[in-house]
N, C-alpha and C positions, 0 to 999 in steps of 0.2 A: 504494500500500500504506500502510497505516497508520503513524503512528512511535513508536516507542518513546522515551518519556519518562524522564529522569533526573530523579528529583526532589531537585533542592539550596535548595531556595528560594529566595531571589534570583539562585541561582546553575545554576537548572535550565536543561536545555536538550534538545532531541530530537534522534535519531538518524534519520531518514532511510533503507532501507535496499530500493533499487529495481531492479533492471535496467536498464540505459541511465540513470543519473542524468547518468551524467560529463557525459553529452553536451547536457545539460537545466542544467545545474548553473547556469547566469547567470542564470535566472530564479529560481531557486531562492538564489540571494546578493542580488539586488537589494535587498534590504528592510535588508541589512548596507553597502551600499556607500556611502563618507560624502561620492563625487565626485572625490576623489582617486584618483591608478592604484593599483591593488588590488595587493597584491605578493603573488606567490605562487611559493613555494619548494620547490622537488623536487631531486632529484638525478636523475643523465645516463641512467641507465639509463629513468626512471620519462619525462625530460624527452623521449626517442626514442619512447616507447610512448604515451603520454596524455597530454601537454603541448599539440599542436595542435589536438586534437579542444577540451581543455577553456577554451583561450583562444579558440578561436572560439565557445564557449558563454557566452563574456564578451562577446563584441563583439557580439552576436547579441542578447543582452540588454541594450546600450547601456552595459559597463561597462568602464570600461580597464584591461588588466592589464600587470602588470612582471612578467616570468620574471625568478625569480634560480635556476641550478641550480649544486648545489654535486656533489662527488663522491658516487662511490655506495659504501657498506661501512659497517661499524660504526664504523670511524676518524673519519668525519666526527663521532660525537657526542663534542669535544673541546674542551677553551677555544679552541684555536686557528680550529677554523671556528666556534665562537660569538661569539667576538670580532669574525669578521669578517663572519659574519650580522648580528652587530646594527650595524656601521657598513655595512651597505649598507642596510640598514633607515632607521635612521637618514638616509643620504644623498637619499633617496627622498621624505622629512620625512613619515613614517607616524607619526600624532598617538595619542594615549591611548583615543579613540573609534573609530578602523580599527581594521580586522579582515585579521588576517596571513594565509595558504590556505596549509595544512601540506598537498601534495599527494605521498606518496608513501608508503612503509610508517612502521615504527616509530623509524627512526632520525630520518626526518625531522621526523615527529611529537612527537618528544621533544625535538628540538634547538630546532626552533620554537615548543612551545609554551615551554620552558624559556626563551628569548630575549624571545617575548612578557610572560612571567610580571615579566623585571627593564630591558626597554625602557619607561621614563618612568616606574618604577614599578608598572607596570602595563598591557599594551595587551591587546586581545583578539585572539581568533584561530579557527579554524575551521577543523576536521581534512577531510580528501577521502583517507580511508585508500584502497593499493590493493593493499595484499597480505592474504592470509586472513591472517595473525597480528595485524596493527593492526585488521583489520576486527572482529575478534571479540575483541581483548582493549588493545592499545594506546593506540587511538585513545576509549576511552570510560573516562573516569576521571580524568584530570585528575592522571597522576602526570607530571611532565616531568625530566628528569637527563639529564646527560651522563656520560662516562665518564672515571676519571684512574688513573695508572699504580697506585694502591691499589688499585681496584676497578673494577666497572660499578654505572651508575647514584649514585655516593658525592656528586655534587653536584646537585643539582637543586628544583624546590619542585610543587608540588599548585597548581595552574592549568587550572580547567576552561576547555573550548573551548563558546564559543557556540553551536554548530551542529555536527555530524556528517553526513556526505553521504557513503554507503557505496552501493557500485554494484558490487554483483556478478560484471558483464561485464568490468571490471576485472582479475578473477582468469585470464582466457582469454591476458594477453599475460605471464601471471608465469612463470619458469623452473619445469620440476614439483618439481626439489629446495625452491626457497621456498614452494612452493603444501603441501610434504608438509610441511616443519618447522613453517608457521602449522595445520598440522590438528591437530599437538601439543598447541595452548592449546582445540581445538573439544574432544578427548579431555577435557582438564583438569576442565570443567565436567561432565562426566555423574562424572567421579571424586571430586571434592568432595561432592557432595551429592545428586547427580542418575543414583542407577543404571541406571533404564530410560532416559534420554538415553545411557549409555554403548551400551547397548543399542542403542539405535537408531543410534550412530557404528558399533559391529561387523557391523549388516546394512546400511548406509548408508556407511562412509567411504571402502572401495575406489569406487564411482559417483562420489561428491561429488572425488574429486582424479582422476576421469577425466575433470570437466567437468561432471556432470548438474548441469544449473542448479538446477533444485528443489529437490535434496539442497541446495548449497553456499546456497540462499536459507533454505532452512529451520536448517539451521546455525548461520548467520549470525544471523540473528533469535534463535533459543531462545540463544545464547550470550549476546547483546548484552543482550537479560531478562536472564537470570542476572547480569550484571555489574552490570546499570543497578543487578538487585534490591541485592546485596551493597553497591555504594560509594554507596546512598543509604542506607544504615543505618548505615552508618562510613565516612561519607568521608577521613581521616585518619588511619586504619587504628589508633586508638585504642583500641577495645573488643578487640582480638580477629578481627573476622568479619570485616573486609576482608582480613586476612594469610591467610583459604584460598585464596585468589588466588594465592598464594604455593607452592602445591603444586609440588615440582619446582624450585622458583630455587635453593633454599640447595645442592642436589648441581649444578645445573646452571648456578649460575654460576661454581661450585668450577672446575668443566670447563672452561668459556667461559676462565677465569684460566688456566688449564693450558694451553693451543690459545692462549694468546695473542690473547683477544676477534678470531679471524681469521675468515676465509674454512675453515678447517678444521672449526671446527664452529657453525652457525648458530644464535642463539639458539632458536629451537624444535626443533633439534635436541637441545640441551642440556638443554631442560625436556622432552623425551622421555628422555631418561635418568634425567634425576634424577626422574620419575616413577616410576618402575622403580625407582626406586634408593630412592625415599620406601616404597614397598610391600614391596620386598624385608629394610629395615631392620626395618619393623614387623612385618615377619614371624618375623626372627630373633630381637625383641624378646619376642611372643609376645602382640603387640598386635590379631596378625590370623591368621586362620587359611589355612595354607598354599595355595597357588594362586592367589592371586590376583595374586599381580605377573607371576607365567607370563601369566596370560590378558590382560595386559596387555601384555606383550611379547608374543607372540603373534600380537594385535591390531596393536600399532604394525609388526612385520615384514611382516605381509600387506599392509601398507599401503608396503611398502616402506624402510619405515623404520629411524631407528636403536635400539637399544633396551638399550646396553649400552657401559661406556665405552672399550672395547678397540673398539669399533664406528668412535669416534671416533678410534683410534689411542693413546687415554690407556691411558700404564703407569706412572701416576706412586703415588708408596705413597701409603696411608693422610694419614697422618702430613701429605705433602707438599699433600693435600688438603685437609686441615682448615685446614692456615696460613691456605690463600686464604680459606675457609668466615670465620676470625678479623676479615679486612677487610668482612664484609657489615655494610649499613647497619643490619641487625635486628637487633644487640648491643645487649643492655641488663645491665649491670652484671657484665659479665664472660660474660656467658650468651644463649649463640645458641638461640632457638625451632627448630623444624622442626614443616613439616607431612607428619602421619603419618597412620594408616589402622585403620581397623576391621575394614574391607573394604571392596567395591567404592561408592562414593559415602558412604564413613561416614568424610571424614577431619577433621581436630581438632588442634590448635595444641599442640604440648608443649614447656614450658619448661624441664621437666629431665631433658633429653638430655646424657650424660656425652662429652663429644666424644671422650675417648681409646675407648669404645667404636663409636664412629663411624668414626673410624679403622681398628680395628681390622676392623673389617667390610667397610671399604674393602679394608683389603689381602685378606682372605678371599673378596672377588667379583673383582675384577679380578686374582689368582693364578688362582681356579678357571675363568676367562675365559665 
C-alpha cells in the first residue's frame, strides 16, 4: 500500500500503514540499522502479544535486536521509568545516529520518543504503534511527554520519529475495551473538520471494532491524512490548527486527573467524554445548534462506549474540575483555550471561555447524570 507522507522538511518522514507489516518489519528497518543491537522497547502486555513475531522479523533480516520491556499502564510515562529507560539505553551505548523501536501503544510511544528526544541531545527513533489510538493519532506527530503529579503530559518536547510502521493485524490481539477507547481519536477527526468521515464512522464503527479489517485499514489511513495534513501546517501547534487535535483533552484530561490517570478511565475513554462534553458546552453556549452532542453520544454508546462522566464513575463538582483543567499545559496568560463546535465537523479554538461558566455546566450535566 502506499504511504503517507509527513511533510516537515528535513524532518519529514512516512507512515507505512499494511496488514502483516509486524511480521515484514526487519526488512523494512534495514536501511535504519547502524550495526549495533537495535533496542526496542515495549511493555509486558504488548512484549507477550508481538514481541516474538517482531524480533524474529529482525533476525530474519540480519539485524540484532535488544528487548527492553518495561511495565504496562499509564504509570510507566514517569521520571522514574524515564530515568531508567534512558540508563539502559545508554548501557546498550545507543549513539546519536541509532534508531530507538517504540513498539507498543501511546504510553510507550511517548516515553521513548521523549527519552530519544534528551538521550545525547538528541537520538532518533521509530514508532511500531499497536493499539488503534497510537495508530491513528499518537504515534504520528512528534508530541513526546510524560506525566507528573500536576498533570498529564506537563513535561515532554516535539521529537518527530523517522519512520512509522502501522500494521493493522496488530489490532486482533488488543483487549476490545483498548480497541473501543482508540476508536475515540478515529470519531475525533470526522468531528473536527470532516462530517461525512463522521458519517462514515456511524455506518462503519460498530464493523471496524468487531475486526473488519477494511473498515479498521480504511480508518487508519483517512485519520493518519488528516493528522499528517494538520501537524505539517503547524507542527508546534503555534498558529492555532494543530490545537483541533485537541478536541476532547481539556474535559478529558480534567477526568483522567479525577480517576487518578488509572486503569479506571482510559485515555480515549476520557477524550470520549470530553467530546460530549466539548458539544454539549457549545450547545448550552448557543454556539451550536441542539443535537448534536446526542448524536454523538448516541454514536459512541452503540459503539459501546462511554459517553458521559458519571459513565466513568466521576461525581466530582464543577468547580473540582476546573482546578485540574488550571494545571493543563495550554495556559497562556491566565486563560485556558477549549475546542468547541458549530456542529458536527465545524469545531474552532476559543480563547475566551469564562471557566466559572464551565464549571458551572459541569455541575448542571453531571447532577442531571
Amino acid at each position: 500500500m502506499p504511504s503517507v507522507e509527513l511533510s516537515l522538511a528535513e524532518r519529514s518522514y512516512v507512515i507505512d500503514i499494511e496488514p502483516g507489516l509486524l511480521a515484514r518489519a526487519g526488512e523494512r528497518l534495514l536501511p535504519y540499522w547502524q550495526g549495533r543491537p537495535l533496542a526496542v522497547v515495549t511493555d509486558e502486555n504488548v512484549a507477550a502479544a508481538q514481541l516474538p513475531a517482531f524480533l524474529k522479523s529482525l533476525e530474519t533480516a540480519g539485524i540484532t535486536g535488544e528487548a527492553i520491556v518495561l511495565p504496562a499502564g499509564e504509570g510507566t510515562k514517569s521520571w522514574t521509568h524515564l530515568s531508567q529507560l534512558v540508563d539502559r539505553l545508554l548501557a546498550l551505548g545507543v549513539e546519536r545516529k541509532d534508531h530507538v523501536i517504540a513498539l507498543g501503544g501511546g504510553v510507550i510511544g511517548d516515553l521513548v520518543g521523549f527519552a530519544a528526544s534528551i538521550m545525547k541531545r538528541g537520538c532518533n527513533f521509530i514508532q511500531v504503534p499497536t493499539t488503534l489510538l497510537s495508530q491513528v493519532d499518537s504515534s504520528v506527530g512528534g508530541k513526546t511527554a510524560i506525566n507528573t503529579a500536576a498533570g498529564k503530559n506537563l513535561v515532554g518536547a516535539f521529537h518527530q520519529p523517522s519512520l512509522v510502521l502501522i500494521d493493522p493485524r496488530a489490532l486482533a490481539t488488543l483487549p476490545p475495551r483498548e480497541l473501543r477507547a482508540g476508536y475515540a481519536e478515529v470519531v475525533k477527526y470526522g468531528l473536527i473538520d470532516d462530517a461525512p468521515f463522521f458519517e462514515w464512522c456511524e455506518a462503519n464503527g460498530p464493523a471496524l471494532l468487531a475486526g473488519d479489517e477494511a473498515a479498521q485499514v480504511h480508518a487508519i489511513r483517512h485519520s493518519v491524512e488528516a493528522k499528517a495534513r494538520i501537524v505539517a501546517a503547524d507542527e508546534r501547534e503555534t498558529s492555532g490548527v494543530r490545537a483541533l487535535l485537541n478536541l476532547g483533552h481539556t474535559f478529558g484530561h480534567a477526568l483522567e486527573a479525577e480517576t487518578g490517570f488509572s486503569d479506571r478511565l482510559l485515555h480515549g475513554e476520557a477524550v470520549a467524554i470530553g467530546m460530549v462534553l466539548a458539544y454539549r458546552f457549545s450547545e448550552a453556549e448557543r454556539l451550536c445548534a441542539a443535537g448534536a452532542a446526542d448524536r454523538i453520544a448516541t454514536h459512541l454508546r452503540q459503539c459501546g462506549m462511554k459517553a458521559h462522566p458519571k459513565d466513568a464513575g466521576v461525581t466530582a463538582s464543577g468547580r473540582r474540575l476546573v482546578e485540574h483543567m488550571m494545571h493543563d499545559k495550554k495556559m497562556e496568560g491566565g486563560k485556558l483555550p477549549f475546542l468547541l463546535a458549530r456542529g458536527i465537523g465545524k469545531t474552532f479554538l476559543a480563547r475566551d471561555v469564562a471557566l466559572d461558566s464551565v464549571a458551572a455546566f459541569l455541575d448542571r450535566t453531571i447532577t442531571q447524570g
